[in-house]
PDB file of N, CA, C and O in Angstrom:
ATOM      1  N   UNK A   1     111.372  56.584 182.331  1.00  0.00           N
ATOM      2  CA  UNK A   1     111.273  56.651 180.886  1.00  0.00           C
ATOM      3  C   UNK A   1     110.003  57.411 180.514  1.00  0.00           C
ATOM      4  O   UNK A   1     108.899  57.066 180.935  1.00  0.00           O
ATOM      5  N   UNK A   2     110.202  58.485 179.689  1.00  0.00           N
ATOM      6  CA  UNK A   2     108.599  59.221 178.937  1.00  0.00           C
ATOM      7  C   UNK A   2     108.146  58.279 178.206  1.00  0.00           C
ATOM      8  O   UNK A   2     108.723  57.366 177.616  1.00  0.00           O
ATOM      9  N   UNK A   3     107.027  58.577 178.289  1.00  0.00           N
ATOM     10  CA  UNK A   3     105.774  57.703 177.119  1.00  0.00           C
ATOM     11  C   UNK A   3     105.827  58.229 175.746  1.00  0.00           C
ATOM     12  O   UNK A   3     105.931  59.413 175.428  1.00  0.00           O
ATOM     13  N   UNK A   4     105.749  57.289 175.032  1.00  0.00           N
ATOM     14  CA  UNK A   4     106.088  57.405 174.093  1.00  0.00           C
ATOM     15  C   UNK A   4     104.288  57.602 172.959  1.00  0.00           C
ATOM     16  O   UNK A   4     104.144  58.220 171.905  1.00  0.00           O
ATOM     17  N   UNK A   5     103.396  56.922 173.639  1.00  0.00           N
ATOM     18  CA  UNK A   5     101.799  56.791 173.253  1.00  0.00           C
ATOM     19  C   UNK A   5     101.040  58.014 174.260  1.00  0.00           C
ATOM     20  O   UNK A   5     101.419  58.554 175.300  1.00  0.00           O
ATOM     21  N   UNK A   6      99.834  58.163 173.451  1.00  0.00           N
ATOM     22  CA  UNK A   6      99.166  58.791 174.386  1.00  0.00           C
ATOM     23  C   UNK A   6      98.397  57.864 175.360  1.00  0.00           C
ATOM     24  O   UNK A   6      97.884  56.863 174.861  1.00  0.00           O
ATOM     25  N   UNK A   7      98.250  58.082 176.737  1.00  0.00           N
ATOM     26  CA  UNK A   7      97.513  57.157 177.718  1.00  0.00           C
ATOM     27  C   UNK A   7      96.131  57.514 177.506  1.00  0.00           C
ATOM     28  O   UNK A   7      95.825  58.553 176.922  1.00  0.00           O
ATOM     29  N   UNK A   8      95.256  56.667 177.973  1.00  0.00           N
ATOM     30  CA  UNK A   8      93.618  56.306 178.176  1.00  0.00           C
ATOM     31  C   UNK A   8      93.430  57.629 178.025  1.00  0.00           C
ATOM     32  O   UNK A   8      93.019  58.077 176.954  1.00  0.00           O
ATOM     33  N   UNK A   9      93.817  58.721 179.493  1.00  0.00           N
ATOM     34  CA  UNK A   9      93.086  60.106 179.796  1.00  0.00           C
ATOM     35  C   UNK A   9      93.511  60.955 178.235  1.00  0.00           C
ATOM     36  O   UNK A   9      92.659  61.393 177.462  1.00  0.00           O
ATOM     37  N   UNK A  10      94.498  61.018 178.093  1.00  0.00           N
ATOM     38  CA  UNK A  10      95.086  61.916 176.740  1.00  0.00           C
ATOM     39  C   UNK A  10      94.097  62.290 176.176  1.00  0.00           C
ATOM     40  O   UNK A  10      93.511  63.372 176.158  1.00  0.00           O
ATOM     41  N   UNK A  11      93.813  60.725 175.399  1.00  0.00           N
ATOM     42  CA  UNK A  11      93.234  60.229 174.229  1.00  0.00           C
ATOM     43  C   UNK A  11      91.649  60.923 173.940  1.00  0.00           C
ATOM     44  O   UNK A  11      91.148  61.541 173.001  1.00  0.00           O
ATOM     45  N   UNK A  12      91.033  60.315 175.689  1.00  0.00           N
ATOM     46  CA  UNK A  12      89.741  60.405 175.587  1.00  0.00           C
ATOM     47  C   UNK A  12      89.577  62.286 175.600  1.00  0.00           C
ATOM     48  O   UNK A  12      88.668  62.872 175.013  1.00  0.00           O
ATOM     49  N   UNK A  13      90.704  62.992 176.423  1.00  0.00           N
ATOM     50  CA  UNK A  13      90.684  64.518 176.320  1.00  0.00           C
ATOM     51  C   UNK A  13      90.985  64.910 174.897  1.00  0.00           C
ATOM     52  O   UNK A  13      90.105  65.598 174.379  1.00  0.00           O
ATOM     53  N   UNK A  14      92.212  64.579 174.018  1.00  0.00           N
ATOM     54  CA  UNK A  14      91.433  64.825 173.064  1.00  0.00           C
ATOM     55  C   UNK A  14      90.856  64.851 171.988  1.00  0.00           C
ATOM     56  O   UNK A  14      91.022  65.749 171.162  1.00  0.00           O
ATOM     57  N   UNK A  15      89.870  63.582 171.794  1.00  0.00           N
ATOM     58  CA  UNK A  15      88.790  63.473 170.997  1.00  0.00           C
ATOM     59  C   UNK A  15      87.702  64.168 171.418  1.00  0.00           C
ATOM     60  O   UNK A  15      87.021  64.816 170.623  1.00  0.00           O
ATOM     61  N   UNK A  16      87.342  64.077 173.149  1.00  0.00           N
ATOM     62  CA  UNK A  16      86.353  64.422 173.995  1.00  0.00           C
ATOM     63  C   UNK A  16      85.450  63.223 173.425  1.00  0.00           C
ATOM     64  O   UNK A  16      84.474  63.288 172.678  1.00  0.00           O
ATOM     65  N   UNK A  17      85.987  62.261 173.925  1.00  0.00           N
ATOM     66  CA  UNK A  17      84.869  61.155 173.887  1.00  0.00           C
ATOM     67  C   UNK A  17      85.363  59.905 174.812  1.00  0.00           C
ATOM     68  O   UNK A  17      86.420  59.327 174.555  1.00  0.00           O
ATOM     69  N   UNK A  18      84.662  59.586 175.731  1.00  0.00           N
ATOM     70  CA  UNK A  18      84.916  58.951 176.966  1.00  0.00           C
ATOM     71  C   UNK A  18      84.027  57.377 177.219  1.00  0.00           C
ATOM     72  O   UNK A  18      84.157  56.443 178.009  1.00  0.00           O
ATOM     73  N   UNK A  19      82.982  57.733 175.948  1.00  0.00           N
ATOM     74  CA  UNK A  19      82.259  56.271 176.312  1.00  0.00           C
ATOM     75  C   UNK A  19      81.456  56.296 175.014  1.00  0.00           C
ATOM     76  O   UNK A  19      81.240  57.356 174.427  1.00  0.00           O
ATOM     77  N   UNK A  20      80.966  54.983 174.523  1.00  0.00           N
ATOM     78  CA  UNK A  20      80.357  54.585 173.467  1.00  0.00           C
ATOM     79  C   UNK A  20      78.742  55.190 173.720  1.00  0.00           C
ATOM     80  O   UNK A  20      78.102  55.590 174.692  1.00  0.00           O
ATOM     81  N   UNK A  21      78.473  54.992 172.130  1.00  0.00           N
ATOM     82  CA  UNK A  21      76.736  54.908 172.245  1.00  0.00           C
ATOM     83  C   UNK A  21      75.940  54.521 171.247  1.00  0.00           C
ATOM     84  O   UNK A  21      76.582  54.051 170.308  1.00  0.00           O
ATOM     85  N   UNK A  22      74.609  54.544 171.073  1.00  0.00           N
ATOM     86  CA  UNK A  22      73.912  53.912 170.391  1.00  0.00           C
ATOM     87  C   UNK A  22      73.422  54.916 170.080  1.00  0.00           C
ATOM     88  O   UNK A  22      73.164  55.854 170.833  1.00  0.00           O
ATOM     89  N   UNK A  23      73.112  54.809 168.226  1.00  0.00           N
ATOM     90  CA  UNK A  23      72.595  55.704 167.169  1.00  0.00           C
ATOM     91  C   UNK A  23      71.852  55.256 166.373  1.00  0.00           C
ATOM     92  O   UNK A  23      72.480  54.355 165.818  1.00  0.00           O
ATOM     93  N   UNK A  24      71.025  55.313 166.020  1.00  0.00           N
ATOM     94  CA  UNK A  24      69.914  54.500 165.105  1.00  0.00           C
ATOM     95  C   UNK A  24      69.691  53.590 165.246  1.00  0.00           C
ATOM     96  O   UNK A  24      68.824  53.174 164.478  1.00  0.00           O
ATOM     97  N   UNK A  25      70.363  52.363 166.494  1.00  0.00           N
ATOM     98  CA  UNK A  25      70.042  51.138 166.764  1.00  0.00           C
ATOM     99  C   UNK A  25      71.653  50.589 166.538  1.00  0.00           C
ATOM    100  O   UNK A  25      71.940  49.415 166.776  1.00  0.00           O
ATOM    101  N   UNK A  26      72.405  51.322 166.175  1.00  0.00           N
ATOM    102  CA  UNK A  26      73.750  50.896 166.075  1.00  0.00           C
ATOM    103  C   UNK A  26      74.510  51.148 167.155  1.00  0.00           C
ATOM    104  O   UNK A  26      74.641  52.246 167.696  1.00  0.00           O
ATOM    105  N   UNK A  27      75.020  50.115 167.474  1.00  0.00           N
ATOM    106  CA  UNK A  27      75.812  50.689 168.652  1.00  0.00           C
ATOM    107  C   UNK A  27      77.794  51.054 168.485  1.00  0.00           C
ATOM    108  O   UNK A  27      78.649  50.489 167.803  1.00  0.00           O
ATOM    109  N   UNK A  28      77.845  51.749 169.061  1.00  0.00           N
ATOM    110  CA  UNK A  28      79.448  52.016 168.823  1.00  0.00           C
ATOM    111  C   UNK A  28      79.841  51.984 169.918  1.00  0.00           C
ATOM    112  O   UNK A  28      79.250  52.522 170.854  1.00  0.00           O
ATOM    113  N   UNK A  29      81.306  51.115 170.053  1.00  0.00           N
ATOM    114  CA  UNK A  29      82.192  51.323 171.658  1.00  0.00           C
ATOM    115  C   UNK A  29      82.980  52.677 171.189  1.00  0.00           C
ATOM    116  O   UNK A  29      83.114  53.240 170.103  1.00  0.00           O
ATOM    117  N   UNK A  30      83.495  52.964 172.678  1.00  0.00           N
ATOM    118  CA  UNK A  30      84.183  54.498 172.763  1.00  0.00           C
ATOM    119  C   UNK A  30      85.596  54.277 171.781  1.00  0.00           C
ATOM    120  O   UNK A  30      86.123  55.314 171.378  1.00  0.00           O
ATOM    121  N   UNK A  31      86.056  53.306 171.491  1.00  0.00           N
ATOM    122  CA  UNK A  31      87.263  52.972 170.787  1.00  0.00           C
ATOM    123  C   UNK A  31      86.901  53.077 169.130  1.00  0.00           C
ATOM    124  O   UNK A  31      87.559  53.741 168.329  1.00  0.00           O
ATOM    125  N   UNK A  32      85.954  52.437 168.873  1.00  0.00           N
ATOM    126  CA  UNK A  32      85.625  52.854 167.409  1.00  0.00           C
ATOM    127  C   UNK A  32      85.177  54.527 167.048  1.00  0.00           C
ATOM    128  O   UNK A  32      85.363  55.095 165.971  1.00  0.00           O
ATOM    129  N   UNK A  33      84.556  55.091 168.252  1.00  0.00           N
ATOM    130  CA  UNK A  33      84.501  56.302 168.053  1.00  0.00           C
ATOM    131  C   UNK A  33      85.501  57.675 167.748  1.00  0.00           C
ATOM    132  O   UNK A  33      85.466  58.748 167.145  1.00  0.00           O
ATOM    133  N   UNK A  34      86.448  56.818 168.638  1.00  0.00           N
ATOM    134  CA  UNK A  34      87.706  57.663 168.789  1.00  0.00           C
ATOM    135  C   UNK A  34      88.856  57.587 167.687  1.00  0.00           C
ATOM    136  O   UNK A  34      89.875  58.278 167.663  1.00  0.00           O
ATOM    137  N   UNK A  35      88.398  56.406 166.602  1.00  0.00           N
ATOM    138  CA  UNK A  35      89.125  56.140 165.568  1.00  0.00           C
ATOM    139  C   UNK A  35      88.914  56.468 164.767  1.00  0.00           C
ATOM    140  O   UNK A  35      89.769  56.764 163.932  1.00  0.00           O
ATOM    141  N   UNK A  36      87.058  56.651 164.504  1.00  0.00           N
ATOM    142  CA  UNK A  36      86.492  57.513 163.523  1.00  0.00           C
ATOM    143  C   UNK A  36      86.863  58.968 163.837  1.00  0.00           C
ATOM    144  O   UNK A  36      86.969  59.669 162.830  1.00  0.00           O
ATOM    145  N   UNK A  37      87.063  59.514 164.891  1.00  0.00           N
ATOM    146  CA  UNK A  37      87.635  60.767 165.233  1.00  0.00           C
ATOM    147  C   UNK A  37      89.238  60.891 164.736  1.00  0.00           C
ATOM    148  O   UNK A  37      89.615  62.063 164.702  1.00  0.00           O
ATOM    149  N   UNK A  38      89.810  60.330 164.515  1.00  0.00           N
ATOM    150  CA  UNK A  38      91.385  60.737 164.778  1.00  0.00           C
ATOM    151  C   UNK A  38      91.453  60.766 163.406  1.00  0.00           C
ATOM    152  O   UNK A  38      92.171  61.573 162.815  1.00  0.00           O
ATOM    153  N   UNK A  39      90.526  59.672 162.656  1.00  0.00           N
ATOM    154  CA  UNK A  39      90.684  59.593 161.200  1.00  0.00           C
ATOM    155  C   UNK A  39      90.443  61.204 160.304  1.00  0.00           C
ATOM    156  O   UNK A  39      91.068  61.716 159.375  1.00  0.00           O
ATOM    157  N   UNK A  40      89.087  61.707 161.199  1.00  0.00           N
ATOM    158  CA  UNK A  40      88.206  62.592 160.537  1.00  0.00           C
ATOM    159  C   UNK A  40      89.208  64.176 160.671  1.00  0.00           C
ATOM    160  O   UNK A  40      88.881  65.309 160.320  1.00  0.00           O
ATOM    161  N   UNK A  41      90.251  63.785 161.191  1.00  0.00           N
ATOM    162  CA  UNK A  41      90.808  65.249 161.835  1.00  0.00           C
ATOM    163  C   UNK A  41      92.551  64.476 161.331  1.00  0.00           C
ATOM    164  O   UNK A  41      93.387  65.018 162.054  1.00  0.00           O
ATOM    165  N   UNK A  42      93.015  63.784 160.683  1.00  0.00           N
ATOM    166  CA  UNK A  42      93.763  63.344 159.774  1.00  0.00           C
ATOM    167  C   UNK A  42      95.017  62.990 160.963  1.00  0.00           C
ATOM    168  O   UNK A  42      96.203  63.172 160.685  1.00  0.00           O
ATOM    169  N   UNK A  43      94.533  62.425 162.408  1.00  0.00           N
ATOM    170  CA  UNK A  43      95.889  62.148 163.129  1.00  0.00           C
ATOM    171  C   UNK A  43      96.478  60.478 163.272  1.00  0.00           C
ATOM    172  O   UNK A  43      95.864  59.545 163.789  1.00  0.00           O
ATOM    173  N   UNK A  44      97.330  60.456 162.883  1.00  0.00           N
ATOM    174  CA  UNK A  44      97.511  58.999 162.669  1.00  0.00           C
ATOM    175  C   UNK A  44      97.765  57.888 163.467  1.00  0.00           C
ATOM    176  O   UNK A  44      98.812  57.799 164.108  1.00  0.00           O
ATOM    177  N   UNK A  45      96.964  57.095 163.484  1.00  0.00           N
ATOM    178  CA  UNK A  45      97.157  56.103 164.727  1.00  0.00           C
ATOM    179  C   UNK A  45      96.685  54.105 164.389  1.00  0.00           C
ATOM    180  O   UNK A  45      95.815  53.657 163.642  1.00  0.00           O
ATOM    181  N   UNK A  46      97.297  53.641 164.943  1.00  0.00           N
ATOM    182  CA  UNK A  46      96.830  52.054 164.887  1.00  0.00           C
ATOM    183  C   UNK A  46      96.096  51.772 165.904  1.00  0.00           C
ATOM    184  O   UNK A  46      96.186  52.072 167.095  1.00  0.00           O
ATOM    185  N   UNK A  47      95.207  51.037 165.189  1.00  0.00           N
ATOM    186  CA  UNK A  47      94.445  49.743 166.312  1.00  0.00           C
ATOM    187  C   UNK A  47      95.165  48.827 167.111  1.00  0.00           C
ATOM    188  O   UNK A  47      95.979  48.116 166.522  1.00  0.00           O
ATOM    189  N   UNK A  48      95.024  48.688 168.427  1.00  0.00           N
ATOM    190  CA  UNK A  48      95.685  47.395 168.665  1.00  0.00           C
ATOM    191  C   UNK A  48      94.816  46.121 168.832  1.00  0.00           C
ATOM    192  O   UNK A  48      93.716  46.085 168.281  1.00  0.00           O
ATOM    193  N   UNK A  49      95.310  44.966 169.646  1.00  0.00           N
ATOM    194  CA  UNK A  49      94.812  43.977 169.400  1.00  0.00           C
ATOM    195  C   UNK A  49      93.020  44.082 169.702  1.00  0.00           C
ATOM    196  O   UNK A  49      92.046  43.688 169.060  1.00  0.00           O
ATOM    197  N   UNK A  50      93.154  44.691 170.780  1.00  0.00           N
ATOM    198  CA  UNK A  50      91.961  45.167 171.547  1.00  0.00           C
ATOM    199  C   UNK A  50      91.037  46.325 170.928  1.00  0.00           C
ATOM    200  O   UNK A  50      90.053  46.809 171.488  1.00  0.00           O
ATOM    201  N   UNK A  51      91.568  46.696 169.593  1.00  0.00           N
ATOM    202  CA  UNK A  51      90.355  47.810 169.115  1.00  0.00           C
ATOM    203  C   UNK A  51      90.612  49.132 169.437  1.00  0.00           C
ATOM    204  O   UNK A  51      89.905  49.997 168.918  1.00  0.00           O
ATOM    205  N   UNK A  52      91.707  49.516 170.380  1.00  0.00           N
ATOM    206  CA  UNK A  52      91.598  50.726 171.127  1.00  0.00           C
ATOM    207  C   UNK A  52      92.923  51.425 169.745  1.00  0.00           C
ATOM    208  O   UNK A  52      93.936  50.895 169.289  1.00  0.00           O
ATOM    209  N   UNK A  53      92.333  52.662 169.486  1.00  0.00           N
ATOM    210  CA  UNK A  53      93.444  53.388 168.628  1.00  0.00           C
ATOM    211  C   UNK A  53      94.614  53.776 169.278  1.00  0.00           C
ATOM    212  O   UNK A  53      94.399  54.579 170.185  1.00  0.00           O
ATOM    213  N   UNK A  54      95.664  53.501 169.130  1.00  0.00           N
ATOM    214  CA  UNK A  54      97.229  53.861 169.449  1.00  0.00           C
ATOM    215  C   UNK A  54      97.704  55.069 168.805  1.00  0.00           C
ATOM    216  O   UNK A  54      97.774  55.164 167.580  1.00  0.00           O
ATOM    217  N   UNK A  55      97.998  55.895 169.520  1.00  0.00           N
ATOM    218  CA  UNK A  55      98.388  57.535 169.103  1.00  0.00           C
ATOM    219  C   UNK A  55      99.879  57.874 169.573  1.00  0.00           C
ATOM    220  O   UNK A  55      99.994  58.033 170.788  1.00  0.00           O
ATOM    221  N   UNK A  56     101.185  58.027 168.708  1.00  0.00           N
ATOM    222  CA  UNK A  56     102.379  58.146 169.346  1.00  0.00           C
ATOM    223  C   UNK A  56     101.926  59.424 169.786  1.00  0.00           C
ATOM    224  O   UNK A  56     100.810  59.860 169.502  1.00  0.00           O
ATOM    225  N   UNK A  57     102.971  60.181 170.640  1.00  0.00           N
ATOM    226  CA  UNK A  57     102.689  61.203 171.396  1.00  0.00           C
ATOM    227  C   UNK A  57     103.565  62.179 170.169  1.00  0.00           C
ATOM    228  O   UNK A  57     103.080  63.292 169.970  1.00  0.00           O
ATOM    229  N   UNK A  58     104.415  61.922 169.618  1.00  0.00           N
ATOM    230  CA  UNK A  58     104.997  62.620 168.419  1.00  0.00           C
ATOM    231  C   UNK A  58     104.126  62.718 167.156  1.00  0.00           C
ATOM    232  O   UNK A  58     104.652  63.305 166.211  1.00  0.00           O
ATOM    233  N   UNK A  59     102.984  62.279 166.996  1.00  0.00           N
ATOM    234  CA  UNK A  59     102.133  62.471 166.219  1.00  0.00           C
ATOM    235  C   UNK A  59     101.240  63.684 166.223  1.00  0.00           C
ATOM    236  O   UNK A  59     100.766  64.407 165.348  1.00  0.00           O
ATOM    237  N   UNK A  60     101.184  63.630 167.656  1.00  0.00           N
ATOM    238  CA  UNK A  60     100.426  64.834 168.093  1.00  0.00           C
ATOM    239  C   UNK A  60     101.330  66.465 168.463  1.00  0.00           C
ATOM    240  O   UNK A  60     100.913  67.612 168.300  1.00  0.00           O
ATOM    241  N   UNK A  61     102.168  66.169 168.798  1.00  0.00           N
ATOM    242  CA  UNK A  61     103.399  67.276 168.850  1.00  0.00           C
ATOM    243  C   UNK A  61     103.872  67.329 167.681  1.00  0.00           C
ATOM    244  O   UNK A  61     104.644  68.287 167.740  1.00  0.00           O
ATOM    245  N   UNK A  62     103.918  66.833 166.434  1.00  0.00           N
ATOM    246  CA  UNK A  62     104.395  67.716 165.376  1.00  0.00           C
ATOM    247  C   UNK A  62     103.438  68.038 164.822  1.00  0.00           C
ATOM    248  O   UNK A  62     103.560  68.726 163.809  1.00  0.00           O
ATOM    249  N   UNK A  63     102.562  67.781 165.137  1.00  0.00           N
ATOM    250  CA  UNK A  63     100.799  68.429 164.465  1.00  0.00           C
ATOM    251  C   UNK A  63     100.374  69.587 164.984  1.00  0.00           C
ATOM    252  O   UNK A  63      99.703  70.411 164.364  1.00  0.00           O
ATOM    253  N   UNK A  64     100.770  69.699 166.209  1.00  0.00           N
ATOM    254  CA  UNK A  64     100.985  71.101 167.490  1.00  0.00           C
ATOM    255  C   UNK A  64     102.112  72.038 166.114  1.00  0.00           C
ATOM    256  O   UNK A  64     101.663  72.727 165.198  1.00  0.00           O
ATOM    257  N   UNK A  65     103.160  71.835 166.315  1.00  0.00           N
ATOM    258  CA  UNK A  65     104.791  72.708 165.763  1.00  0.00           C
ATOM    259  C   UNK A  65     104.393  72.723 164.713  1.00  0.00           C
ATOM    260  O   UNK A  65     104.694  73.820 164.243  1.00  0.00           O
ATOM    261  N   UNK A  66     103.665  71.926 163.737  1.00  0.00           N
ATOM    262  CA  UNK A  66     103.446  72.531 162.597  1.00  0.00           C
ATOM    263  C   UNK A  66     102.029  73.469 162.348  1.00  0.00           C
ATOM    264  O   UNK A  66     101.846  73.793 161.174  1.00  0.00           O
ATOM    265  N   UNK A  67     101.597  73.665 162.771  1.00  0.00           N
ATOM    266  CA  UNK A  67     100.738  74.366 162.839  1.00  0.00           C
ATOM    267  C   UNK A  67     100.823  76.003 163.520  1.00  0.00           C
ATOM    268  O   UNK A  67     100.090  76.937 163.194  1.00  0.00           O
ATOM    269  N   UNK A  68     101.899  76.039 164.518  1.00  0.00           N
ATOM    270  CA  UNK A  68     102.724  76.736 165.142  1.00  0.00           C
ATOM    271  C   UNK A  68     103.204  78.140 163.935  1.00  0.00           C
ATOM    272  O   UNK A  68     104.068  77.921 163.086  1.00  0.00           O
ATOM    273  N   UNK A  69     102.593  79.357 164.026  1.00  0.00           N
ATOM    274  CA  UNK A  69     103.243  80.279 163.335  1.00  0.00           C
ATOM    275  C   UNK A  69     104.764  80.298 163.107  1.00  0.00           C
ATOM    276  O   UNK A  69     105.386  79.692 163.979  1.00  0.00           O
ATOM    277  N   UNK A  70     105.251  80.665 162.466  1.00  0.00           N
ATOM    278  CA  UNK A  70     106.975  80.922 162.120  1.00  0.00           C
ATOM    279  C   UNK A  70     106.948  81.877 162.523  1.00  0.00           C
ATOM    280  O   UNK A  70     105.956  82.546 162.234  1.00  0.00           O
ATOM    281  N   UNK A  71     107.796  82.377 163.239  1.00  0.00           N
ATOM    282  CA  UNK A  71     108.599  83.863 163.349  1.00  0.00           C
ATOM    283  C   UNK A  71     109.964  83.893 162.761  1.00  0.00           C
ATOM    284  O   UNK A  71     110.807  83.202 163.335  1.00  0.00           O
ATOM    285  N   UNK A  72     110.438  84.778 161.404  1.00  0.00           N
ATOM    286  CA  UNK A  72     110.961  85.245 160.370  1.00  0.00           C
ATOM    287  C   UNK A  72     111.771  86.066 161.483  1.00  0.00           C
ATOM    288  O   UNK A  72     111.165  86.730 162.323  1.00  0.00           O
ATOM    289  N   UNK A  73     113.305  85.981 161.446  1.00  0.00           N
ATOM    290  CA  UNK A  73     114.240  87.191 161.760  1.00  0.00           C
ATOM    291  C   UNK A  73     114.110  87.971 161.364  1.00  0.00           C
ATOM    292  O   UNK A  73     113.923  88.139 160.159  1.00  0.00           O
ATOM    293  N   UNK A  74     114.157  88.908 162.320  1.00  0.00           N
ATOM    294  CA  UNK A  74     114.285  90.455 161.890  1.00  0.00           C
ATOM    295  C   UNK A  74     115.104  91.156 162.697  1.00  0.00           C
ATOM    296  O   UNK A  74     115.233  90.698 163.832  1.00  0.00           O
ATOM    297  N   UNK A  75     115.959  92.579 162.309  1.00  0.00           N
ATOM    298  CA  UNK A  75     117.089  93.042 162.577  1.00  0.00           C
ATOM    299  C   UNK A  75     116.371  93.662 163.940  1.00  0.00           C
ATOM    300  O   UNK A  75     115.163  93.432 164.000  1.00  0.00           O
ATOM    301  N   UNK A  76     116.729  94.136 164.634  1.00  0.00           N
ATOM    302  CA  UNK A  76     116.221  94.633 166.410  1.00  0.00           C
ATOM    303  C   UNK A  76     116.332  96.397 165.574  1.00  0.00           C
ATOM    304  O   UNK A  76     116.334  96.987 166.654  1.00  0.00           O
ATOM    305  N   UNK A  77     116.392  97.205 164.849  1.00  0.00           N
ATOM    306  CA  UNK A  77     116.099  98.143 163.994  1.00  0.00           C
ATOM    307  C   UNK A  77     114.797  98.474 163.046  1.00  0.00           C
ATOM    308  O   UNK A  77     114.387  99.559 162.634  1.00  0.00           O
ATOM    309  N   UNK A  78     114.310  97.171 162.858  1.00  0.00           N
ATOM    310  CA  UNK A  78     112.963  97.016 162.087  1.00  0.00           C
ATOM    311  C   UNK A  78     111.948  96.960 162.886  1.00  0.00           C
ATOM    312  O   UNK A  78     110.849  97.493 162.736  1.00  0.00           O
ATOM    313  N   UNK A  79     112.563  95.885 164.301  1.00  0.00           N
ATOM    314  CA  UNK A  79     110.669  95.672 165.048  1.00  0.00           C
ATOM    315  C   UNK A  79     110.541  97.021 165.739  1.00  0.00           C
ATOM    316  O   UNK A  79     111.512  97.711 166.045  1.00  0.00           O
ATOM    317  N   UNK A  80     109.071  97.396 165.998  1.00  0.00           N
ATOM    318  CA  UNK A  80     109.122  98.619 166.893  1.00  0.00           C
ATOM    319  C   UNK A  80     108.088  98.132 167.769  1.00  0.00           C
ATOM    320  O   UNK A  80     107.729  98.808 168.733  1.00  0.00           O
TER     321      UNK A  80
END
C-alpha cells in the first residue's frame, strides 16, 4: 500500500529542519518548528496527538501540479 502522509525524512527535507532550538531563551522542539513552517508557506497539515505536523502527501503534489506551467495546444504548423 502507498503512503498516504509524508514520513519523518519527507517532512524534515522539506522544511529543512531536523531538530529544535533555543532563541532568546525560548526553546522550540523540531515539531513546532516545522508547523510554524508549513503554516508560513500556506501547506496544510494537522497536529497529531504527539505535536508532530501531519502532511497528506496529496497536499504536497497538488501544490507541485498547480504551480506546474500549462501547456496550451497548439496545431504542429504553429510550433517551430
Amino acid at each position: 500500500m502507498s503512503e498516504i502522509f509524508l514520513d519523518d525524512a519527507s517532512l524534515d527535507r522539506l522544511t529543512g529542519i531536523r531538530r529544535g532550538c533555543t532563541r532568546a531563551g525560548v526553546k522550540q522542539t523540531k515539531h513546532e518548528m516545522q508547523a510554524a513552517f508549513l503554516r508560513e508557506i500556506g501547506i496544510p497539515f494537522i497536529p497529531n496527538a504527539r505535536g508532530r505536523p501531519v502532511v497528506l502527501l496529496s497536499a504536497v503534489e497538488s501544490r507541485r501540479a498547480a504551480e506546474a506551467p500549462k501547456q496550451g495546444w497548439q496545431p504542429a504548423v504553429m510550433r517551430t
